[in-house]
KOLPAKOL-825195 format. One record per atom (N, C-alpha, C): residue number from 1; residue in one letter; x, y, z. Coordinates in nm, 3 decimals, always signed. Example, Ala and Ser with C-alpha at 12.3 -4.5 7.8 and 13.67 -1.06 7.14 Angstrom:
{node 1; "A"; {+1.319; -0.569; +0.780}} {node 1; "A"; {+1.230; -0.450; +0.780}} {node 1; "A"; {+1.320; -0.330; +0.780}} {node 2; "S"; {+1.285; -0.225; +0.708}} {node 2; "S"; {+1.367; -0.106; +0.714}} {node 2; "S"; {+1.290; +0.003; +0.787}} 
//
This chain:
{node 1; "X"; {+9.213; +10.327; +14.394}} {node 1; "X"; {+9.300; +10.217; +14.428}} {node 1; "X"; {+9.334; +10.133; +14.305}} {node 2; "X"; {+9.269; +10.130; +14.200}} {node 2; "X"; {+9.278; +10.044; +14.119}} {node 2; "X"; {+9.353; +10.090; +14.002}} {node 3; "X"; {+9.330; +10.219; +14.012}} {node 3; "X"; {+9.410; +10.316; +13.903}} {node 3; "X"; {+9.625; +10.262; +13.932}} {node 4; "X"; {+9.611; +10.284; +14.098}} {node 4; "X"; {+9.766; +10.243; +14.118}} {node 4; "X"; {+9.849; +10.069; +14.089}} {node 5; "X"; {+9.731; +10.031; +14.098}} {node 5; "X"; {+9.782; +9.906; +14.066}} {node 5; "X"; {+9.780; +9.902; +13.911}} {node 6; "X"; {+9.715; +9.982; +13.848}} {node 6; "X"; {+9.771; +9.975; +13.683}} {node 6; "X"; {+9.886; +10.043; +13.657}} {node 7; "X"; {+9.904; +10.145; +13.716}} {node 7; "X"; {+9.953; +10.252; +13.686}} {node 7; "X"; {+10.101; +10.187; +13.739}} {node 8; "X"; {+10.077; +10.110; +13.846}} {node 8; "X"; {+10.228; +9.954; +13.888}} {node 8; "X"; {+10.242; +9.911; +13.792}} {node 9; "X"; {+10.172; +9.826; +13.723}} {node 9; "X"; {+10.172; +9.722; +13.604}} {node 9; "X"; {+10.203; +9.770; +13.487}} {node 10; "X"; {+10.201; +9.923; +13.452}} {node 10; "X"; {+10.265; +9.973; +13.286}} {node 10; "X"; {+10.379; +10.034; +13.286}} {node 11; "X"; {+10.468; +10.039; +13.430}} {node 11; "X"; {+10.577; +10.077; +13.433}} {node 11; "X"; {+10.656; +9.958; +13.524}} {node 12; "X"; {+10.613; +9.893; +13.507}} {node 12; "X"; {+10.710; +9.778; +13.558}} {node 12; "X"; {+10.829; +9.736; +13.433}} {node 13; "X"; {+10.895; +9.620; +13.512}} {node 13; "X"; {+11.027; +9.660; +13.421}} {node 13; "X"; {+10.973; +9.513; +13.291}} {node 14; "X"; {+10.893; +9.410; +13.369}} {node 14; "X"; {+10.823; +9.331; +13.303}} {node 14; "X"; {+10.716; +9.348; +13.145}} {node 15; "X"; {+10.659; +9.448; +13.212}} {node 15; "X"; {+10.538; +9.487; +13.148}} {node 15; "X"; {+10.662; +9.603; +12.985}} {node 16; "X"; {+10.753; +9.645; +13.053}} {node 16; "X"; {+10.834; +9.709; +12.941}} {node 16; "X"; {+10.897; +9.616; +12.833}} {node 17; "X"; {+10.913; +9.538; +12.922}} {node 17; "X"; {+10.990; +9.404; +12.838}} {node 17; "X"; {+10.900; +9.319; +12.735}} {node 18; "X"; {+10.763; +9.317; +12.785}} {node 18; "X"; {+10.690; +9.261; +12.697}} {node 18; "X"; {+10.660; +9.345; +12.565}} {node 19; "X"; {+10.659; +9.494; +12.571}} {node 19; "X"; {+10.636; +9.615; +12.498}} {node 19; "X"; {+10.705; +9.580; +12.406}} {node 20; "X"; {+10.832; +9.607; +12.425}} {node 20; "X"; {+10.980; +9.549; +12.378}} {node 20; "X"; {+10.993; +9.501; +12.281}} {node 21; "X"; {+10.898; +9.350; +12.320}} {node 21; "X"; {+10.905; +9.274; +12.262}} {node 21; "X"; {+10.896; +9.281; +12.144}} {node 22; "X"; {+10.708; +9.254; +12.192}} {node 22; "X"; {+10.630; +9.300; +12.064}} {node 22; "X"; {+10.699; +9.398; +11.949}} {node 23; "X"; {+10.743; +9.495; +12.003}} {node 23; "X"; {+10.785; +9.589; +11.899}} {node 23; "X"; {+10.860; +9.559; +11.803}} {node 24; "X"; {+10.998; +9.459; +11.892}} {node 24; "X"; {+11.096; +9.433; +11.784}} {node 24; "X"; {+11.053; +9.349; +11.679}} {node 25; "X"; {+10.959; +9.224; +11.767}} {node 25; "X"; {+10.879; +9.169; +11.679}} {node 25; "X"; {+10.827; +9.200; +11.564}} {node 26; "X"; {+10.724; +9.282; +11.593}} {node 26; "X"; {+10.678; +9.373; +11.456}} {node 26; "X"; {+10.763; +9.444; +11.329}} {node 27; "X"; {+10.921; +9.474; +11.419}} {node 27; "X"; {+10.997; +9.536; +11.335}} {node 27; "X"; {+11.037; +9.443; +11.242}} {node 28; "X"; {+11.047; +9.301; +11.288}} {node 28; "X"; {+11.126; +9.169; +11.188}} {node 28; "X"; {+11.053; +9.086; +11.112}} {node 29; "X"; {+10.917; +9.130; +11.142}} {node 29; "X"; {+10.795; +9.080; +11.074}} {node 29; "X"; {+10.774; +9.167; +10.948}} {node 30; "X"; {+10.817; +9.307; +10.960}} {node 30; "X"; {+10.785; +9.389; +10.858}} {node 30; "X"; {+10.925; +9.381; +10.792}} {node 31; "X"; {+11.055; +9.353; +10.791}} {node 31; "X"; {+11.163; +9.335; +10.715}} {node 31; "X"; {+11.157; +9.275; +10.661}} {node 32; "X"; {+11.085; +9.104; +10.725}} {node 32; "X"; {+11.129; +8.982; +10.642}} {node 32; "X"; {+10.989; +9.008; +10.602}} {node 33; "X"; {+10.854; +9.053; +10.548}} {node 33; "X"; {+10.777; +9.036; +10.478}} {node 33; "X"; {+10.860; +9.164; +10.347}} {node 34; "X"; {+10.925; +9.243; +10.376}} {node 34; "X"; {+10.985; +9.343; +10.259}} {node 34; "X"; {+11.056; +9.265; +10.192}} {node 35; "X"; {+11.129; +9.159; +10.226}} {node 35; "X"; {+11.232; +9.107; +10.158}} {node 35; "X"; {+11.184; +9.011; +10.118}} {node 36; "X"; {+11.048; +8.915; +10.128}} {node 36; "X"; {+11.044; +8.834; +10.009}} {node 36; "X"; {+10.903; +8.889; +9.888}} {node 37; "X"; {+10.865; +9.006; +9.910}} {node 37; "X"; {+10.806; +9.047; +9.835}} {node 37; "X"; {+10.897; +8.995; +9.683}} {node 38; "X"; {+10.778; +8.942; +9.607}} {node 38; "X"; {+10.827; +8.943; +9.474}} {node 38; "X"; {+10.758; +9.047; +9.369}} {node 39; "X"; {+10.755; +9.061; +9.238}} {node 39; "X"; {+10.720; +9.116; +9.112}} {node 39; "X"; {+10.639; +9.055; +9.080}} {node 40; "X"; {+10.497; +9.078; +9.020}} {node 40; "X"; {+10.377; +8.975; +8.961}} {node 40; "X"; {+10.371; +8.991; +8.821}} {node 41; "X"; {+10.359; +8.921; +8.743}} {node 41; "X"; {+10.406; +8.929; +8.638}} {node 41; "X"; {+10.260; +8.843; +8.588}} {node 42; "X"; {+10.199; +8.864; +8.480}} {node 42; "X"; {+10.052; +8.811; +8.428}} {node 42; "X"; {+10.066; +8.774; +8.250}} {node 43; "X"; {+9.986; +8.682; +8.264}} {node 43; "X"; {+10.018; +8.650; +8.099}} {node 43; "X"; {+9.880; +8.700; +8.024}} {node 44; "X"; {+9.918; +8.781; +7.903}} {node 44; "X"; {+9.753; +8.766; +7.814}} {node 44; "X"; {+9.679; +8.674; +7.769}} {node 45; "X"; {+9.525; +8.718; +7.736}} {node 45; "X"; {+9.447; +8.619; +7.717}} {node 45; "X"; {+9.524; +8.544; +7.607}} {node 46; "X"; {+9.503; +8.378; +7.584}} {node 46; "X"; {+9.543; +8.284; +7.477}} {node 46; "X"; {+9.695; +8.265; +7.470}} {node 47; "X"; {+9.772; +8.333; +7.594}} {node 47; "X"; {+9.921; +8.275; +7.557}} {node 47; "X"; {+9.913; +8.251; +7.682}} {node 48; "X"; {+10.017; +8.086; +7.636}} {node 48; "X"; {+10.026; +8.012; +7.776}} {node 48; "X"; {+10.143; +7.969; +7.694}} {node 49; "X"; {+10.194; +7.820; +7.794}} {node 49; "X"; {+10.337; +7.763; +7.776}} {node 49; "X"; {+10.271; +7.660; +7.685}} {node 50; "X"; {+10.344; +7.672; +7.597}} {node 50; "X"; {+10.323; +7.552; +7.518}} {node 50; "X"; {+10.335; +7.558; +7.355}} {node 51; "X"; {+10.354; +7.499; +7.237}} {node 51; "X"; {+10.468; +7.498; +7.155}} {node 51; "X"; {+10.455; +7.670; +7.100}} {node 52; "X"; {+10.582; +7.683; +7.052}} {node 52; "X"; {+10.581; +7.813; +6.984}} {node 52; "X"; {+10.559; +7.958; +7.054}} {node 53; "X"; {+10.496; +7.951; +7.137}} {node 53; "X"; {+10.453; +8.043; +7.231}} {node 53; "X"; {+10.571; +8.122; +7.335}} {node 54; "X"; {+10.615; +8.204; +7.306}} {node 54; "X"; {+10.730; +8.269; +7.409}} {node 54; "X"; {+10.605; +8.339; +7.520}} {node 55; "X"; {+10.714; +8.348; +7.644}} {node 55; "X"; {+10.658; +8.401; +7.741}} {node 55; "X"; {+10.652; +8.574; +7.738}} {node 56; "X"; {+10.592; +8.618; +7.805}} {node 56; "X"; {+10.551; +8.717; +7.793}} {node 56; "X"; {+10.579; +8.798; +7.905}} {node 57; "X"; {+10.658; +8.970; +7.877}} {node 57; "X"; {+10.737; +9.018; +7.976}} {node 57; "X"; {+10.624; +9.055; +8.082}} {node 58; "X"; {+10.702; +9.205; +8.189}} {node 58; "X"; {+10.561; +9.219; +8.256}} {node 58; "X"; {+10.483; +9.341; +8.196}} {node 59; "X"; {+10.347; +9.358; +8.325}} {node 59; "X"; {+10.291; +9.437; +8.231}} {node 59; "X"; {+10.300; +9.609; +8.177}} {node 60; "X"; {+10.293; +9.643; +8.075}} {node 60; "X"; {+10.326; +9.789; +8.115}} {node 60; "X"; {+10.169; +9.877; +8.125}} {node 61; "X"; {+10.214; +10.010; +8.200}} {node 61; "X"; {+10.072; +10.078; +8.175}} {node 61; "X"; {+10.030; +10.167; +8.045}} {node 62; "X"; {+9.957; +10.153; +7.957}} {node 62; "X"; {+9.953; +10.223; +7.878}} {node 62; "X"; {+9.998; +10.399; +7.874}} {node 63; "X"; {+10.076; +10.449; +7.754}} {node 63; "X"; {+10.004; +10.577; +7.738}} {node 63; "X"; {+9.878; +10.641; +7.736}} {node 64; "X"; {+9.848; +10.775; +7.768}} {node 64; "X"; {+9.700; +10.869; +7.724}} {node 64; "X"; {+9.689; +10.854; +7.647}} {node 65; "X"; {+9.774; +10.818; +7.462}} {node 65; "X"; {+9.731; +10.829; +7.388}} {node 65; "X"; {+9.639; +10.700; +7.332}} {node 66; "X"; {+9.679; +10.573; +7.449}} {node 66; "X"; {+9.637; +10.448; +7.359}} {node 66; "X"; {+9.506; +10.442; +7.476}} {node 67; "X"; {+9.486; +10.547; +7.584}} {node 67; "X"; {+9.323; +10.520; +7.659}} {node 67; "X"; {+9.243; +10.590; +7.594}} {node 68; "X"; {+9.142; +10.489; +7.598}} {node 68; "X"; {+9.007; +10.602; +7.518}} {node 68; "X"; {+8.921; +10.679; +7.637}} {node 69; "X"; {+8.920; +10.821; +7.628}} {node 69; "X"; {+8.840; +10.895; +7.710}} {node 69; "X"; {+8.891; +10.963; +7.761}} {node 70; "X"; {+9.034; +10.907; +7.746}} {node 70; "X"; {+9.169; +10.996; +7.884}} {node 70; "X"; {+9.156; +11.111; +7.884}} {node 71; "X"; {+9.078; +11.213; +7.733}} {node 71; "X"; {+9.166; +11.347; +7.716}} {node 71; "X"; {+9.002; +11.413; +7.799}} {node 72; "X"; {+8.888; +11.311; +7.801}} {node 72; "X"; {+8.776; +11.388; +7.914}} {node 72; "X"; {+8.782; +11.372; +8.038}} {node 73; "X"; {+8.826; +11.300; +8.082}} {node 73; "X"; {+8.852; +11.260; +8.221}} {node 73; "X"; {+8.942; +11.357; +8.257}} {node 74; "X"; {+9.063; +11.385; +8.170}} {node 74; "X"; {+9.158; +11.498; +8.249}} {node 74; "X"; {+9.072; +11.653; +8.213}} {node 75; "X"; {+8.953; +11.679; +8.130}} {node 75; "X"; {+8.895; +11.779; +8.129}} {node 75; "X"; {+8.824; +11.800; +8.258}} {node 76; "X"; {+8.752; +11.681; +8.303}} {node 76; "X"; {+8.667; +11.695; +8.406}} {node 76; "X"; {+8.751; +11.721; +8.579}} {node 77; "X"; {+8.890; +11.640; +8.593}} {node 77; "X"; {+8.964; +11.638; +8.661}} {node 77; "X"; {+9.020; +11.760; +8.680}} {node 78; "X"; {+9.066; +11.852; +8.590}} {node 78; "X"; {+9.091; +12.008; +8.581}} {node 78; "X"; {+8.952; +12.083; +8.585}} {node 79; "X"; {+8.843; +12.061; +8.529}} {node 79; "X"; {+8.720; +12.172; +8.616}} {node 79; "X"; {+8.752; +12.162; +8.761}} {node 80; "X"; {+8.726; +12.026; +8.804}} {node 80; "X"; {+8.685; +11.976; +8.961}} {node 80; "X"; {+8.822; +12.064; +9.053}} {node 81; "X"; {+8.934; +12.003; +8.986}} {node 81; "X"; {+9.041; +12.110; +9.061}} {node 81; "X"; {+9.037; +12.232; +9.080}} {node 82; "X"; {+9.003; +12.290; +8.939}} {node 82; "X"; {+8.974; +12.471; +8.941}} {node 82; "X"; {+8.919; +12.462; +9.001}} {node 83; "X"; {+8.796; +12.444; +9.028}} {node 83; "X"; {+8.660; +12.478; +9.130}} {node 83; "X"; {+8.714; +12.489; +9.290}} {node 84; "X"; {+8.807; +12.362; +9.283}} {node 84; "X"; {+8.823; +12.324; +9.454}} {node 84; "X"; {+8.932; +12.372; +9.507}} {node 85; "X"; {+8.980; +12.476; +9.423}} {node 85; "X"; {+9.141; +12.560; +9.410}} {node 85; "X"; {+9.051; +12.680; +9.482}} {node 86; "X"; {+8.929; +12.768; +9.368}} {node 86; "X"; {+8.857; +12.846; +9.396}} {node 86; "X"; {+8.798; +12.888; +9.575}} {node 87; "X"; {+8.722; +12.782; +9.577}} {node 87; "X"; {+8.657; +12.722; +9.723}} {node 87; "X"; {+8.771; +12.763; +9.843}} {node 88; "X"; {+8.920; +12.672; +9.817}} {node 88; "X"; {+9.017; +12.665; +9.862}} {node 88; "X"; {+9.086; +12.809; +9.910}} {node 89; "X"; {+9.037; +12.917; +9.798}} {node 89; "X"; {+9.120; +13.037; +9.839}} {node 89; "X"; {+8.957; +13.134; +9.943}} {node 90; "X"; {+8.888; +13.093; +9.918}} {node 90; "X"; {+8.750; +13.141; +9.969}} {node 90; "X"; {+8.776; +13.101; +10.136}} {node 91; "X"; {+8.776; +12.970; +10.134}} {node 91; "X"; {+8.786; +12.975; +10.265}} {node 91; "X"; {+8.935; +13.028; +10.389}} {node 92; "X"; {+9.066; +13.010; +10.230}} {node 92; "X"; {+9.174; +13.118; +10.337}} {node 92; "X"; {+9.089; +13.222; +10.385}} {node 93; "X"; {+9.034; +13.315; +10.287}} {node 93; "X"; {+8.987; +13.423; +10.351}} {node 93; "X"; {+8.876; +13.491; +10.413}} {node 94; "X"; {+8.819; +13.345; +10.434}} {node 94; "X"; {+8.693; +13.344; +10.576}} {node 94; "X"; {+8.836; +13.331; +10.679}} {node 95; "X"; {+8.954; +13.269; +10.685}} {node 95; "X"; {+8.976; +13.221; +10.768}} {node 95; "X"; {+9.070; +13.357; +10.837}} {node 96; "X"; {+9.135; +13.442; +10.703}} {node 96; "X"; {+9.205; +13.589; +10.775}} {node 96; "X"; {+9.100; +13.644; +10.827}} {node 97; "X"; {+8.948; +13.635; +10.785}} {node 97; "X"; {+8.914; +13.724; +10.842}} {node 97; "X"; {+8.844; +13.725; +10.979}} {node 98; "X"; {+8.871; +13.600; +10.994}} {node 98; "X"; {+8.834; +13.545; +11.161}} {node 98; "X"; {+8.942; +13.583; +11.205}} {node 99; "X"; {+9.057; +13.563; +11.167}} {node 99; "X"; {+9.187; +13.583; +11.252}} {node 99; "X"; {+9.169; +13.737; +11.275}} {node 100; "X"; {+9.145; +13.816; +11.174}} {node 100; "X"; {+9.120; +13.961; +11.191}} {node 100; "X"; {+9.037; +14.018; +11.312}} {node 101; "X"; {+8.946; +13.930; +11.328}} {node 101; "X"; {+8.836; +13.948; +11.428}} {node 101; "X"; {+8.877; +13.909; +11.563}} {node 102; "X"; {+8.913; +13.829; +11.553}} {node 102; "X"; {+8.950; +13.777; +11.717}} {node 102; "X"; {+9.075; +13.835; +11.774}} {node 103; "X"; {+9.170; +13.910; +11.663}} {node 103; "X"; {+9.263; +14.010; +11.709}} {node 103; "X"; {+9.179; +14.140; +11.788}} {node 104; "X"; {+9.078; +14.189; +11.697}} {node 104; "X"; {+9.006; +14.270; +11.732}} {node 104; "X"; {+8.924; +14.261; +11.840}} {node 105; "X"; {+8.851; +14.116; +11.851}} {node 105; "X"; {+8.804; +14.125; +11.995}} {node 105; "X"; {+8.885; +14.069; +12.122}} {node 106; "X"; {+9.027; +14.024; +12.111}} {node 106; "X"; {+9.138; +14.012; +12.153}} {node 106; "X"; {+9.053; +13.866; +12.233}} {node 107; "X"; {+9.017; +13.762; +12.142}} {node 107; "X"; {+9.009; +13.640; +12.154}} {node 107; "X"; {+9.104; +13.543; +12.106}} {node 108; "X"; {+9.128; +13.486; +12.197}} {node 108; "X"; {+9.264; +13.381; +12.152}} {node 108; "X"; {+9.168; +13.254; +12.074}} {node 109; "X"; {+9.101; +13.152; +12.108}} {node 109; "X"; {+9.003; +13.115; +12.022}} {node 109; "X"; {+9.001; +13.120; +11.895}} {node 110; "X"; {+8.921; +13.202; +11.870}} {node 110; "X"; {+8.895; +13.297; +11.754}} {node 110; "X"; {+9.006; +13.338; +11.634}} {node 111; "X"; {+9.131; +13.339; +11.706}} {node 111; "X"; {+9.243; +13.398; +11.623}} {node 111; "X"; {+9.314; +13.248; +11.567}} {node 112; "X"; {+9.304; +13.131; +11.697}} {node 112; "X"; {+9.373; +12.991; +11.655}} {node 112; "X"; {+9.310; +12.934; +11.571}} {node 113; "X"; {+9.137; +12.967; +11.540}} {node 113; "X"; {+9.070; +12.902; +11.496}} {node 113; "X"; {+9.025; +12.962; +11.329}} {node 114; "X"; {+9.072; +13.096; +11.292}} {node 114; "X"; {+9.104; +13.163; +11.226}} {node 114; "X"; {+9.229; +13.092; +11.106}} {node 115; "X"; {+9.336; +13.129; +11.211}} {node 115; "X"; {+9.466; +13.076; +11.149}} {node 115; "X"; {+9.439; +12.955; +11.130}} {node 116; "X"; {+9.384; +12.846; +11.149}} {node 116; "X"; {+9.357; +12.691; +11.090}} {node 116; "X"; {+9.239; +12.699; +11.021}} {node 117; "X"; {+9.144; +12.770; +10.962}} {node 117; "X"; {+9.069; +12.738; +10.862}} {node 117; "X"; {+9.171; +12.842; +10.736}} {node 118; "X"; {+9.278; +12.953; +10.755}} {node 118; "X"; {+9.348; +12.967; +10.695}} {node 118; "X"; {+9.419; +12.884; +10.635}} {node 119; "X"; {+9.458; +12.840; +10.713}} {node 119; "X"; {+9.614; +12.739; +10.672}} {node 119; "X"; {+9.519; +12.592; +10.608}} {node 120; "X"; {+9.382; +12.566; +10.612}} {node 120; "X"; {+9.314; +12.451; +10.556}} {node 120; "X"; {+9.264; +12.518; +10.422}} {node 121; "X"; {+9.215; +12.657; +10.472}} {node 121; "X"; {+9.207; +12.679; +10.283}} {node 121; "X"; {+9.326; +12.661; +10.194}} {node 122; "X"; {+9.444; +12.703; +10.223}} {node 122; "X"; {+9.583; +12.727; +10.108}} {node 122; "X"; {+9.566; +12.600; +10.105}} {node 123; "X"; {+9.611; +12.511; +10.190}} {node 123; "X"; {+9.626; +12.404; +10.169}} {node 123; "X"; {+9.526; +12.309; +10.070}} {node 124; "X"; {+9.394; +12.302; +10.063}} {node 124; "X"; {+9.293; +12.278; +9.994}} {node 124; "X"; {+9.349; +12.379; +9.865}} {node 125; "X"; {+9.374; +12.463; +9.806}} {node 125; "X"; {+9.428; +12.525; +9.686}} {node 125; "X"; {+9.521; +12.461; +9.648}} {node 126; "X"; {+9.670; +12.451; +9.709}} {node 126; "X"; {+9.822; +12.383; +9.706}} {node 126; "X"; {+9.733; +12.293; +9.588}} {node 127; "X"; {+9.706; +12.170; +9.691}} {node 127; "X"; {+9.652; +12.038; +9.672}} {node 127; "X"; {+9.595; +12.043; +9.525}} {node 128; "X"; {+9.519; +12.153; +9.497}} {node 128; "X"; {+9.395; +12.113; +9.327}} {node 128; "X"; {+9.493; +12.239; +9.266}} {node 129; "X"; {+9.568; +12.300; +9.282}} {node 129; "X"; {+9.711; +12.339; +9.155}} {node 129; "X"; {+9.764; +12.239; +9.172}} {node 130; "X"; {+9.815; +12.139; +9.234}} {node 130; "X"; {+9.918; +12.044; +9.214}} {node 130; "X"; {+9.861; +11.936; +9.115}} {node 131; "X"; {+9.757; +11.936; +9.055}} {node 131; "X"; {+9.683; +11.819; +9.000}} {node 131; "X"; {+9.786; +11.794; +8.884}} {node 132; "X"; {+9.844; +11.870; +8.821}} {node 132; "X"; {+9.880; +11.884; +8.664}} {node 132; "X"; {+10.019; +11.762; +8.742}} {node 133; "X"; {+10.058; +11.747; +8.872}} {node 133; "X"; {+10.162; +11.666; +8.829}} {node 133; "X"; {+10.121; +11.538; +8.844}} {node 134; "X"; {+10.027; +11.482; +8.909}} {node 134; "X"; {+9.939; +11.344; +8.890}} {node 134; "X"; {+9.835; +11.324; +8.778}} {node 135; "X"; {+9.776; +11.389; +8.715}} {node 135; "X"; {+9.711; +11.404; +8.550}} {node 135; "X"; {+9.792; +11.486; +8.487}} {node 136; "X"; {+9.850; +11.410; +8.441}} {node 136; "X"; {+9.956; +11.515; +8.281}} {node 136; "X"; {+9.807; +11.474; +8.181}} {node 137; "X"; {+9.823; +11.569; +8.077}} {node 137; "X"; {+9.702; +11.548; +7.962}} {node 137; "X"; {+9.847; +11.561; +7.873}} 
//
């Protein structure tokens, strides 16, 4: 009995209207917070306003060449990928070979569950070859 009287109350034309609401709400809350987003802009240590002193643009991110360590960090970042590229193609082919199996024992299961540790290994590979375009060395 109690199920119908909700099940009244989330399709009423009221209860839609309040939905509605909210939603558009949310939609004009997230525009007008996009549109006064500003740029932050930070000054270095010892310059401030005051004589002689020009202001100071914003900040940029350094090159690899001006971080110290950058060129080990992208060494260690390319093992960890190779490795998890490796792993990545290991488990495609735990995952054909479940699919192989459950063809064979003509389990549906077995074959869906196959094809998704497939399609999670490539994918886990994709992902650690793609490193070189988020760490350039």
């Amino acid at each position: 009995m109690r199920g119908i009287v909700i099940r009244k109350k989330m399709f009423s034309r009221k209860f839609q209207r309040k939905v509605m609401f909210f939603a558009a709400l949310l939609v004009c809350f997230t525009i007008l917070f996009s549109l006064f987003a500003l740029p932050a802009y930070a000054k270095g240590e010892g310059e401030g306003e005051g004589e002689g002193k020009e202001e100071t643009g914003p900040i940029t991110i350094p090159s690899d060449a001006e971080l110290k360590g950058a060129d080990k960090m992208h060494k260690v970042v390319g093992w960890l990928a190779g490795w998890a590229g490796k792993i990545g193609l290991v488990v495609a082919f735990f995952g054909a070979l479940q699919t192989v199996l459950g063809f064979m024992n003509d389990d549906a299961d077995s074959k869906v569950r196959g094809l998704k540790t497939m399609a999670a290994g490539f994918m886990l590979w994709g992902i650690s070859m793609s490193v070189n375009i988020f760490f350039t060395a």
